[in-house]
C-alpha angles and dihedrals in degrees: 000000000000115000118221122220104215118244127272110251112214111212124202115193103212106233106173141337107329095336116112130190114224090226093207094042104029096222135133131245132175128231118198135154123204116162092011089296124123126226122209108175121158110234083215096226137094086215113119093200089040090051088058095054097048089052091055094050089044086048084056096047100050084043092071095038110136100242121199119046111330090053116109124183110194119125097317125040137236117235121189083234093076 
């Protein structure tokens, strides 16, 4: 008979608008929607200021995401600036 190891639960502590806390790590990830997508990214900093910034700078970019068909999300994103 195989034993299971339960899975891991990852849980986020919600910290400000659209701005989460990884409790085991301490790091910092963005949660934003935009066209009914939603967008997970890791700020890459256990900072909570810096965390701030680089949200804001993520908000801008998804902000002026190309949304229909030509629009593609992958690491980088596509801005209707070019």
């Amino acid at each position: 008979m195989k034993t299971t190891t339960p899975a891991r639960k990852i849980a986020f502590q919600k910290v400000g608008q659209n701005l989460y806390r990884l409790e085991s790590t301490g790091g910092y990830y963005a949660l934003l929607k935009r066209a009914d997508k939603q967008f997970r990214r890791s700020l890459k900093t256990k900072d909570r200021k810096l965390a701030e910034r680089k949200l804001s700078e993520l908000r801008e970019k998804v902000c002026g995401l190309t949304t229909g068909e030509k629009a593609r999300v992958g690491d980088e994103f596509t801005t209707s600036n070019g």
